[in-house]
Backbone bond lengths (Angstrom), bond angles and torsions (degrees), N, CA, C in turn:
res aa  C-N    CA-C-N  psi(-1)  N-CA   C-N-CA  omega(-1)  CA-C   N-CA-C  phi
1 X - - - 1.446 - - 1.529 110.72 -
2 X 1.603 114.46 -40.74 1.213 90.38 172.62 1.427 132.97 -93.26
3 X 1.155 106.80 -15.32 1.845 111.22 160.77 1.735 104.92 -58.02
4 X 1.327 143.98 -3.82 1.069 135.95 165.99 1.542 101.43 -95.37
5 X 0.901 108.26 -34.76 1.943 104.26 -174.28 1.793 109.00 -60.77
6 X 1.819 99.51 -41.81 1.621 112.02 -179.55 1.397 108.52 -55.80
7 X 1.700 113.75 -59.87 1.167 130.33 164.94 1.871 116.35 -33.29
8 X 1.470 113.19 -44.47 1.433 104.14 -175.68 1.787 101.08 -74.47
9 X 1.013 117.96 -34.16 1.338 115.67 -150.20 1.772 104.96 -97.46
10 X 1.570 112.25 3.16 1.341 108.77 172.85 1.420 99.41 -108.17
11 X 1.543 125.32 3.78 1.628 125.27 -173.38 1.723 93.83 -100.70
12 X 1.397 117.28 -34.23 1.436 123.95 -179.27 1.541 107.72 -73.67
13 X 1.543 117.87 -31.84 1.441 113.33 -176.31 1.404 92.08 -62.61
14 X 1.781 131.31 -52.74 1.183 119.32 -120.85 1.520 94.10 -92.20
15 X 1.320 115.86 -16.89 1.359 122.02 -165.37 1.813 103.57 -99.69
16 X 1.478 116.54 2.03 1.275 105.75 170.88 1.324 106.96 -100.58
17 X 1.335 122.05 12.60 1.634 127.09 179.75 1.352 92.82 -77.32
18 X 1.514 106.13 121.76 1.934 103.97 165.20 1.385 116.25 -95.37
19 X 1.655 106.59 144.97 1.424 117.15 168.81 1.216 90.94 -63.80
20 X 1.897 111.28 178.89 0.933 116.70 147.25 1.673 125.27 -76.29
21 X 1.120 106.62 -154.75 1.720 96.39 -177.04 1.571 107.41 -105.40
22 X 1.113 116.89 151.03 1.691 116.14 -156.05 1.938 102.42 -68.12
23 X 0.926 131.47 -53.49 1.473 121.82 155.27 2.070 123.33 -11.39
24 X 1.477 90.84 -51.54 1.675 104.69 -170.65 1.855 87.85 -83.37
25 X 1.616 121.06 -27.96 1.811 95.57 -175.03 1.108 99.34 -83.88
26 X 1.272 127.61 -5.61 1.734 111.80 -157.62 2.091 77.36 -94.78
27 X 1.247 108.68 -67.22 1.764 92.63 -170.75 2.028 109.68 -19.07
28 X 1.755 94.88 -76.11 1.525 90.54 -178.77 1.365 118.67 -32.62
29 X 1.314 135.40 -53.47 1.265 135.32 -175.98 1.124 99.09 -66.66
30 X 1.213 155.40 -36.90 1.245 160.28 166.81 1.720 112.15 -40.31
31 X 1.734 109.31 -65.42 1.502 107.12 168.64 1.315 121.91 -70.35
32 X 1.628 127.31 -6.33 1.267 112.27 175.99 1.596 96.58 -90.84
33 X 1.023 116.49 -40.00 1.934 99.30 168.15 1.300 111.74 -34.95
34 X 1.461 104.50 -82.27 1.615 104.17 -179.71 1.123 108.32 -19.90
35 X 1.785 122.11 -77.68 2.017 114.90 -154.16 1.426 88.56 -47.35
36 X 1.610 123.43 -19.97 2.090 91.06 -160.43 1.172 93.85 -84.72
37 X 1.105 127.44 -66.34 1.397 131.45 -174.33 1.924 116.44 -34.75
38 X 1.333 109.69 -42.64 1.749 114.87 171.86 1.379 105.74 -43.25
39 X 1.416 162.94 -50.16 1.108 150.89 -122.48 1.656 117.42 35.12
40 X 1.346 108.35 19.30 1.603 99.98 -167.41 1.903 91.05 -84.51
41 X 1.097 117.83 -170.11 1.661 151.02 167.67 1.051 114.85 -103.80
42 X 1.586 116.98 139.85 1.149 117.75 168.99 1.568 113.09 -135.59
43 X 1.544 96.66 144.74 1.961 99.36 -153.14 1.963 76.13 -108.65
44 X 1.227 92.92 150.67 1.771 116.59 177.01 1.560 114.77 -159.91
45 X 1.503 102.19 105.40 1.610 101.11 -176.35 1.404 114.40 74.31
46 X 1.109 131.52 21.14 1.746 142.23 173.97 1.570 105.24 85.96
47 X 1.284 122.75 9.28 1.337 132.03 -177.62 2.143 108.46 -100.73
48 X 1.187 124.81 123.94 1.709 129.22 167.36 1.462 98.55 -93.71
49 X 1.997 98.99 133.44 1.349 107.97 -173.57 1.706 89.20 -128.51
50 X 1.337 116.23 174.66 1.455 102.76 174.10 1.767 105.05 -105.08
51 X 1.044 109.98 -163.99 2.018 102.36 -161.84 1.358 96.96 -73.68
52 X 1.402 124.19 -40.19 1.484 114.22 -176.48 0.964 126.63 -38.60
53 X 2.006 116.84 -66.52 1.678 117.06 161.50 1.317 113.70 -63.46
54 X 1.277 143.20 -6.28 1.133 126.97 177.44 1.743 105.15 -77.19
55 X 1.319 110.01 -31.82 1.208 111.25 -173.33 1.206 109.98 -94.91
56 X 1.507 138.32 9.34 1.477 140.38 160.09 1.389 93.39 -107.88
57 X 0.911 132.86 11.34 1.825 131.45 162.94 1.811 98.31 -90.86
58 X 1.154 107.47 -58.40 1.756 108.88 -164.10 1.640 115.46 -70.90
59 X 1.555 99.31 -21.52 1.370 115.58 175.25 2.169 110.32 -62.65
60 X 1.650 82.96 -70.25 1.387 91.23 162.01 1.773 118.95 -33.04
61 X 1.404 120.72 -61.84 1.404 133.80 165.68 2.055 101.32 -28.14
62 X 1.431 86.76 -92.83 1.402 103.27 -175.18 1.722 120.21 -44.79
63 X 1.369 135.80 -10.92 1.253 152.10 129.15 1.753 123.48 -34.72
64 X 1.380 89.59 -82.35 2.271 94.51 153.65 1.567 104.00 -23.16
65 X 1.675 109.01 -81.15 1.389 100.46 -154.96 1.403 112.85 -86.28
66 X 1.756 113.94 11.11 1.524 94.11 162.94 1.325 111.68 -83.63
67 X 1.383 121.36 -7.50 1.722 129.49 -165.49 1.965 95.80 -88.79
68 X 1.359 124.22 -36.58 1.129 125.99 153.58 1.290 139.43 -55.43
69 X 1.654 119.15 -17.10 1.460 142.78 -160.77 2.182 101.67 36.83
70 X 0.927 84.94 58.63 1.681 99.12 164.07 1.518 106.83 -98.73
71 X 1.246 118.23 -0.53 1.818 84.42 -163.55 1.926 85.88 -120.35
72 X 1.529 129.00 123.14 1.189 104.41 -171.60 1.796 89.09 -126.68
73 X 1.623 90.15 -8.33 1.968 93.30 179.22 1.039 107.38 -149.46
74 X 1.646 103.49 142.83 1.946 103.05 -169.60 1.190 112.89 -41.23
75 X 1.353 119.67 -33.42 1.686 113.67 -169.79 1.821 116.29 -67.56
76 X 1.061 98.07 -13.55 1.454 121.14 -173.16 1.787 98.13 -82.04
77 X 1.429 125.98 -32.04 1.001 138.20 -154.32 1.894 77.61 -94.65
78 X 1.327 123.25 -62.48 1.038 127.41 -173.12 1.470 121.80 -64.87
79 X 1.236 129.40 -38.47 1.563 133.10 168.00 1.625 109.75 -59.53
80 X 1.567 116.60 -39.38 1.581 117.25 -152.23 1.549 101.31 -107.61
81 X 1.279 131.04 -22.87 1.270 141.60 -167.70 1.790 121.91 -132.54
82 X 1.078 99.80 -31.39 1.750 106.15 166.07 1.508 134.77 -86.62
83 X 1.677 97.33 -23.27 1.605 98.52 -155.22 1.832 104.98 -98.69
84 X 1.280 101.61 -10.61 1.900 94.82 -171.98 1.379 94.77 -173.03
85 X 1.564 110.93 168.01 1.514 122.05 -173.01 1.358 103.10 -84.05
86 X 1.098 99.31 111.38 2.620 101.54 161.04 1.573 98.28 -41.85
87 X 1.339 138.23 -29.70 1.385 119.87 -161.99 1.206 119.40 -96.72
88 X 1.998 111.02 -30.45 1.239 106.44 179.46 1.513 105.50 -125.38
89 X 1.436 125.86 1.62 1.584 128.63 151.52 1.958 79.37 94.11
90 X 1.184 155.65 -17.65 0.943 156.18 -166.88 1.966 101.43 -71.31
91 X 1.429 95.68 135.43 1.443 99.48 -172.60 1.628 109.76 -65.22
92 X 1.518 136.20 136.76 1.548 120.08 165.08 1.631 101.28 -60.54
93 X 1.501 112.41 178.99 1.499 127.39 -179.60 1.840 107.33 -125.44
94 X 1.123 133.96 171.20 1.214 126.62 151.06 1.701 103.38 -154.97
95 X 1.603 78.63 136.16 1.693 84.75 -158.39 2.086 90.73 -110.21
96 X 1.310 111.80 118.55 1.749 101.01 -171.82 1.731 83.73 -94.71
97 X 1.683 103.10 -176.53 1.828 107.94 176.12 1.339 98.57 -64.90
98 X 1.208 110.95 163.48 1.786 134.50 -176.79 1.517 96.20 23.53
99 X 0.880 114.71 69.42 1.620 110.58 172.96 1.674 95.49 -149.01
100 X 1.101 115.51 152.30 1.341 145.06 -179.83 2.426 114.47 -77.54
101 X 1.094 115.42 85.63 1.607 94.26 -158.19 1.569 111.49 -41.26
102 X 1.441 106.68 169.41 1.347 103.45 -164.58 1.720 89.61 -153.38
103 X 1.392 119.12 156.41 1.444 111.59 -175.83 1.424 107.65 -56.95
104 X 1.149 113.79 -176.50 1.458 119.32 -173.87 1.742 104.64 -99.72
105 X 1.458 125.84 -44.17 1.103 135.93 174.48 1.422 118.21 -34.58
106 X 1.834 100.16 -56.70 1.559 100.33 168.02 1.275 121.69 -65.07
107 X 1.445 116.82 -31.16 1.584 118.29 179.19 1.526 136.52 -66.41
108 X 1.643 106.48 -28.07 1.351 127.69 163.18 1.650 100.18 -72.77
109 X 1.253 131.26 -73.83 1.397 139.06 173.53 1.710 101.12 -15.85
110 X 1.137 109.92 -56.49 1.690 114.17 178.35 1.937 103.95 -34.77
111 X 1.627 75.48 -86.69 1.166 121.80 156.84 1.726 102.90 13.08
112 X 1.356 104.07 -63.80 1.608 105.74 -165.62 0.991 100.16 -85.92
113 X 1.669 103.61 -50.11 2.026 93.49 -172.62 1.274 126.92 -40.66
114 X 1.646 102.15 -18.86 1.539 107.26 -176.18 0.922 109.73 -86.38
115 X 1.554 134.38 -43.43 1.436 141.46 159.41 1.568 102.09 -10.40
116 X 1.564 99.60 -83.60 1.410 124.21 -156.42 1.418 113.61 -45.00
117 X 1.570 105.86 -48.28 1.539 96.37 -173.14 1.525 112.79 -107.83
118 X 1.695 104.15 30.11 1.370 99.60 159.39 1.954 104.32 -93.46
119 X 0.939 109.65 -23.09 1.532 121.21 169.77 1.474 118.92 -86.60
C-alpha cells in the first residue's frame, strides 16, 4: 500500500509540471531554426561555436528549465537560457557574416519580433 501511495504521488508530481503553452514552444522552436539557418557564430565563455552547437548548447539549457517549469514565455526562454552563461554570468555574443558580434539577448529579441509579425 505504501509503494502505491509513493507511486501515486511521484506520477502527480510529474504530471503537475507545466509545459509552456504551445504558441511559446512553437516561438522557441522557431528561434532555434533561425540561429541554424543564420550562419552567424556563437561565442560562449571566450570560446566561437557555429549555430549547430550553439543550438545543442541552448537546447540542453532550455531542457534544465523545462524540468524546473521556469520557462512559461519565450522571453523567459530568452532572459534565462539565451542571453549569458549560468557558470560564468558572462554575456554569449552572436557574430552573423559581415556583421559586427552583438550580444545574443538583443539578437534573439530580434529574433522574435520577426517571428511574430511574420505570423
Amino acid at each position: 500500500m505504501r509503494a502505491l501511495l509513493v507511486a501515486t504521488l511521484l506520477v502527480a508530481s510529474a504530471t503537475a509540471m507545466a509545459s509552456p503553452p504551445p504558441a511559446t514552444q512553437r516561438e522557441i522552436a522557431g528561434l532555434f531554426s533561425t540561429l541554424e539557418r543564420s550562419g552567424c557564430r556563437f561565442a560562449r565563455n571566450g570560446s566561437w561555436y557555429d549555430a549547430g552547437k550553439a543550438r545543442a548548447h541552448l537546447q540542453d539549457k532550455y531542457n534544465y528549465l523545462l524540468r524546473r517549469d521556469a520557462i512559461t514565455r519565450t522571453e523567459d526562454f530568452i532572459e534565462l537560457a539565451a542571453t549569458r552563461s549560468s557558470m560564468s554570468g558572462r554575456a554569449y555574443l552572436v557574430q552573423c557574416p559581415g556583421a559586427s558580434a552583438i550580444e545574443s539577448g538583443p539578437w534573439f529579441r530580434n529574433a522574435l519580433v520577426k517571428l511574430r509579425s511574420a505570423h
